[in-house]
N, C-alpha and C positions, 0 to 999 in steps of 0.2 A: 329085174326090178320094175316095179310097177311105178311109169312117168308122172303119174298125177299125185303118189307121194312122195316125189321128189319138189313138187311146184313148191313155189315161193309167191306169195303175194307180194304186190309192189303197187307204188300208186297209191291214188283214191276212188274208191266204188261208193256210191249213193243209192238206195235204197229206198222209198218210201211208197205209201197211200194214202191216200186222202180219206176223211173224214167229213171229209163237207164235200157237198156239190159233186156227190159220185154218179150221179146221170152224166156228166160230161165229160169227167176224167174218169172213168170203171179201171178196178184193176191197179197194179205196182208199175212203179213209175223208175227208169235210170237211166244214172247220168253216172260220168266218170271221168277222170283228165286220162289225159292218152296212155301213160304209163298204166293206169289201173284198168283203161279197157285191154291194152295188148295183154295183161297180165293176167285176164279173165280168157281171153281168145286163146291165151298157152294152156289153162286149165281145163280148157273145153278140148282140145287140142289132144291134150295126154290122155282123159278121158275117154275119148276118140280110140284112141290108139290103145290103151290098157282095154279096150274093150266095154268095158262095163265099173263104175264106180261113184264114190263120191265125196268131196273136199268141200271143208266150210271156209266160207270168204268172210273177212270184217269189212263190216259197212260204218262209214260216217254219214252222220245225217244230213240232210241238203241245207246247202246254203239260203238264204235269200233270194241273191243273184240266181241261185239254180231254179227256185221255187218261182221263180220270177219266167220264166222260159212259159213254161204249159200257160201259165196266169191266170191262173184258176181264183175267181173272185178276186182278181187285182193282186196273186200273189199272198194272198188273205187268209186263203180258205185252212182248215186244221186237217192237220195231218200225223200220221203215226210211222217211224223208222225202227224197223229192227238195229241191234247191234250185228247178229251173222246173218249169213244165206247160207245155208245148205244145198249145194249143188248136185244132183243125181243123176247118171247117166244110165237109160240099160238100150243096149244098139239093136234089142229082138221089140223091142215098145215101138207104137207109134203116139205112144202116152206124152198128152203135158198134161201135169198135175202143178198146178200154183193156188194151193189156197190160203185165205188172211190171217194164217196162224204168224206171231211175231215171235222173235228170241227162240230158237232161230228160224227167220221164213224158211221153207221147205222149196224148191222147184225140181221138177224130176224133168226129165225129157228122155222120149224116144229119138228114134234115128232119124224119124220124120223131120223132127224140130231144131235138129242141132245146124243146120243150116241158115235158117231164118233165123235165130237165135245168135250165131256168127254172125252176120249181115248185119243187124240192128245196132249189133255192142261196136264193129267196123266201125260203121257210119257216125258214130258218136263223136270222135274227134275232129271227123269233117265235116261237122254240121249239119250232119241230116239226122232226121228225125221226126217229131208231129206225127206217129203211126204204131201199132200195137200188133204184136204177133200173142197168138195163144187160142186153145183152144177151148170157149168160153164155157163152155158145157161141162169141162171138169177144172177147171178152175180158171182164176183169174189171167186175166191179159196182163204182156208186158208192155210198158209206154218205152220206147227210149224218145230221150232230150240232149241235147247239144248244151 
């Protein structure tokens, strides 16, 4: 049985991009309470493990208080959130693919990336963060935010 269609999503996952002031913020931005990052890091996890796949996550849009962390023009700036993510794993890739397509954002990753990708969504819960992994050249960067 393949582990990543057994996942369950749990928690809350955030999602977004900005629309304004993208010199300073480039790229998709998240955040998550601890249950929806551990519940991301199982899905990456089974993915891992089934070798090769891919599971859609539902996103809720960011708060204030969340939008409020990066503080992009005071927390101001316009922004766009999908409702899913589509998550892609293929473990022979050194591919990250994130482009600004919405409903549903698209991200693929190689084997390269499923590390630094675990590390970022981690550190979520313990407040790190302020830093972007991704490979700019084929698409967009991830922000994670506490």
């Amino acid at each position: 049985m393949q582990r990543a269609n057994a996942w369950k999503q749990s928690g809350r996952i955030s999602l977004w991009r900005y629309t304004e002031n993208e010199r300073n913020f480039p790229g998709w931005h998240l955040n998550g309470d601890a249950d929806g990052c551990k519940s991301l890091l199982a899905l990456l996890d089974a993915l891992a493990a089934d070798g090769e796949g891919s599971r859609t996550v539902a996103i809720i849009a960011p708060t204030k208080t969340q939008l409020s962390v990066p503080n992009n023009k005071a927390g101001l700036a316009a922004w766009k959130a999908p409702s899913k993510l589509r998550i892609t794993f293929s473990p022979t890739s050194r591919e990250w693919r994130f482009p600004a397509n919405l409903d549903p954002a698209e991200l693929t990753v190689g084997a390269d990336w499923l590390q630094p990708l675990r590390d970022g969504i981690s550190g979520i819960p313990a407040g790190r963060g302020d830093y972007a992994v991704g490979d700019r050249i084929t698409g967009l960067s991830l922000w994670f935010w506490w």
